[in-house]
C-alpha positions in Angstrom: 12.9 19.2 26.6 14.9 15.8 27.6 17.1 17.0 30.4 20.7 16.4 30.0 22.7 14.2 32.4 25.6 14.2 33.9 28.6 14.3 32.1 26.5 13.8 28.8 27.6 16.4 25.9 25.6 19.1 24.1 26.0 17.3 20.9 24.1 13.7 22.5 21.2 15.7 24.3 20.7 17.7 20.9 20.9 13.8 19.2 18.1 13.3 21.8 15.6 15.4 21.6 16.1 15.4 17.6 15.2 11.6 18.2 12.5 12.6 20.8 11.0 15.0 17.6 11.1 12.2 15.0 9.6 9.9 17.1 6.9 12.0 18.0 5.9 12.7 14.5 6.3 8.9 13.3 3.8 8.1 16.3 1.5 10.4 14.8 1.9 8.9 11.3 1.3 5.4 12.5 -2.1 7.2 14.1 -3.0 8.2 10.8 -1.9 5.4 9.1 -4.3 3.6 11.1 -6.9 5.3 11.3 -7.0 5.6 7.6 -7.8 2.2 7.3 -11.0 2.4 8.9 -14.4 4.0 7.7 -15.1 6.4 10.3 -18.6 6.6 9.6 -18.6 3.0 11.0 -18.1 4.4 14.7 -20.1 7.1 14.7 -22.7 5.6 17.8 -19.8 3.6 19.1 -18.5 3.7 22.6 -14.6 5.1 23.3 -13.1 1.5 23.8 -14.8 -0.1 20.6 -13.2 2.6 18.6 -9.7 2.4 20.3 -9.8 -1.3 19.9 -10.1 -1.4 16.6 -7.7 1.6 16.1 -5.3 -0.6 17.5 -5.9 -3.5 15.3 -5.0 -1.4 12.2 -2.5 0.1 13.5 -0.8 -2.8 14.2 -1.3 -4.1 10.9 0.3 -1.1 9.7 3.7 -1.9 12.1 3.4 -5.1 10.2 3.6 -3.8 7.0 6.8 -4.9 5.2 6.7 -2.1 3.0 6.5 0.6 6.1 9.7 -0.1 7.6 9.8 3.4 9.5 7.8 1.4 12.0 8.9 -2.0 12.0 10.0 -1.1 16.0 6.5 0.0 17.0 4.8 -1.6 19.2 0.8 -0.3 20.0 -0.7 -1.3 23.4 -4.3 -1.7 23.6 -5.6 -0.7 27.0 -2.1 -1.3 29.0 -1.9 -0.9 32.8 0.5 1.8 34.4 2.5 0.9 37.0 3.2 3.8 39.5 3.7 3.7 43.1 1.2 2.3 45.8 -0.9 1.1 43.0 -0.7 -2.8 42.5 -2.4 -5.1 40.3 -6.2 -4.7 39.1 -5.9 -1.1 41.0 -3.2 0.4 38.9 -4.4 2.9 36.6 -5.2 2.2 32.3 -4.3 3.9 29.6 -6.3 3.9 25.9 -3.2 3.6 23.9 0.1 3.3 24.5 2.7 3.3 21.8 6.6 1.7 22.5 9.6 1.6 20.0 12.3 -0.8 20.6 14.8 1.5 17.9 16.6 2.7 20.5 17.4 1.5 24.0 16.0 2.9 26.3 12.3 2.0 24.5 10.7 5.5 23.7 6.8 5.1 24.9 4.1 7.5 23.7 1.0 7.1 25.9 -2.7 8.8 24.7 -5.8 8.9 26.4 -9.1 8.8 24.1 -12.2 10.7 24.8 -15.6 10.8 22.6 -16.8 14.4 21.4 -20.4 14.6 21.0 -24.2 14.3 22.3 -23.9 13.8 26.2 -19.5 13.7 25.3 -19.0 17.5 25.8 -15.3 19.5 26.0 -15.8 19.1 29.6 -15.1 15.3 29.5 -12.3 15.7 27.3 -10.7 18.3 29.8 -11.4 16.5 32.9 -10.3 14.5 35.9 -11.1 11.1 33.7 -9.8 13.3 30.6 -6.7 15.6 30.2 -6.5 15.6 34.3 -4.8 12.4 33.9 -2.1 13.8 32.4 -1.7 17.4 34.8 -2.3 15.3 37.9 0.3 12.2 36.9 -1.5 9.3 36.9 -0.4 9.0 33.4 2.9 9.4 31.9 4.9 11.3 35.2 8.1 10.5 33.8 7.1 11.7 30.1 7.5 15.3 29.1 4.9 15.2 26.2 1.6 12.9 25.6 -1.4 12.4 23.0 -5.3 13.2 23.7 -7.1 11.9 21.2 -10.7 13.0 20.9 -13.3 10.8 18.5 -15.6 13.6 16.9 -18.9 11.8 16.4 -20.9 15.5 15.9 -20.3 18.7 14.4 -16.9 19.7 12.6 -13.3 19.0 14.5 -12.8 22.9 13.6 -15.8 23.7 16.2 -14.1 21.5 18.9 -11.0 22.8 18.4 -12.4 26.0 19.2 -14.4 24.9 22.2 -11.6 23.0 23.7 -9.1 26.0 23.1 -11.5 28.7 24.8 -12.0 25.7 27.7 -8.2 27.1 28.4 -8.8 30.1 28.0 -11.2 30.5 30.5 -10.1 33.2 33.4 -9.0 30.8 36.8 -8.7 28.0 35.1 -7.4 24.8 36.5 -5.2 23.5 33.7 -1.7 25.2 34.4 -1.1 26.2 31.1 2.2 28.0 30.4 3.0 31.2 28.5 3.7 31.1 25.4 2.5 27.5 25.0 -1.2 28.2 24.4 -3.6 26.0 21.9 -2.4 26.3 18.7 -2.1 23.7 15.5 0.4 21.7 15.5 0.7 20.5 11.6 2.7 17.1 11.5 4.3 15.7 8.4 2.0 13.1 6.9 0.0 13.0 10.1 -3.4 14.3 11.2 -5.1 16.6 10.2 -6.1 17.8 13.0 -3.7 18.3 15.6 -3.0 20.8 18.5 -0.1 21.4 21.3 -0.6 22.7 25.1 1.9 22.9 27.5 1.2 22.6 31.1 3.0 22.9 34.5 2.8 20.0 36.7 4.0 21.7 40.3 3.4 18.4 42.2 5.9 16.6 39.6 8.2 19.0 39.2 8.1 18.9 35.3 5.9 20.1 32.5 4.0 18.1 29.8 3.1 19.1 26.0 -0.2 17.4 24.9 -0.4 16.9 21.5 -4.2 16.9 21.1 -5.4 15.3 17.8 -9.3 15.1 16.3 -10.6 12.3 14.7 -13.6 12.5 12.6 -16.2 9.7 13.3 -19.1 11.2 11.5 
């Protein structure tokens, strides 16, 4: 939830995170969107950032779609450095995807990091330091409360990773903070994925949680 500030009434956060919600969902669209334009048989041997690039490229074409106005603001970043502290230049971090929309001011930015599901590309990647770990520890998006993992199935069913990824979590002393209540479950969105999941985790060293919307696409 978008914290309120200051002197800020309950009828503007509500308008916020309402905003927040809707933007969240029309992020997901363009995903879809765009990655309905490709033939995901195509990708099934290719490597992460092949696959991201060109998911990109159609998504982009899909923001300049004059008959798709709802996302005439987007904006989709390919590879995009994050700036955080002590971290300059060619040594700051990358995301996959980041997606910005200039609607509103502040911009609203969705960041996802991509990982491939498949021989030698197992849950454990996806979950990982280079993986979800991104997320929990802050190198990516510590001043966002929610984010996208995006995992490229290129063997086997998205239902069967679903399941491996949700008993991942599940596992007793697990590492991956995740809060009560707030456990894997489908997330359906309007028009979106069809495949798509929320977590929500605790991020002590931040002092804020994160929900990971974590959505399967089929490259096989």
């Amino acid at each position: 939830m978008i914290a309120r500030k200051v002197g800020q009434q309950k009828g503007q956060s509500d308008n916020a995170d309402d905003f927040r919600r809707i933007f969240i969902i029309r992020v997901h669209q363009l995903l879809d969107l765009g990655y309905r334009k490709l033939t995901p048989t195509d990708w099934s041997n290719h490597k992460e950032p092949a696959i991201t690039g060109e998911l990109v490229r159609s998504m982009e074409e899909i923001t300049e779609d004059p008959h798709l106005k709802a996302f005439r603001h987007f904006e989709v970043h390919d590879d995009p450095h994050v700036n955080a502290p002590g971290r300059l230049g060619e040594n700051r971090y990358r995301l996959d995807i980041k997606v910005v929309s200039s609607q509103r001011l502040p911009k609203s930015r969705f960041p996802f990091e991509a990982k491939r599901l498949g021989k030698r590309h197992p849950v454990t990647k996806y979950v990982g330091p280079e993986g979800l770990g991104c997320f929990l520890r802050g190198d990516y998006g510590a001043t966002e409360d929610d984010a996208g993992m995006l995992g490229y199935v290129q063997l086997d069913t998205a239902e069967n990773w679903a399941g491996k990824i949700q008993a991942k979590f599940e596992e007793p002393h697990n590492n991956f903070a995740v809060c009560d209540n707030y456990t894997w479950r489908e997330y359906p969105m309007r028009s979106g994925p069809t495949y798509t999941y929320r977590t929500r985790h605790d991020r002590v060293s931040l002092g804020r949680p994160i929900d990971i919307y974590h959505t399967l696409l089929m490259f096989c």
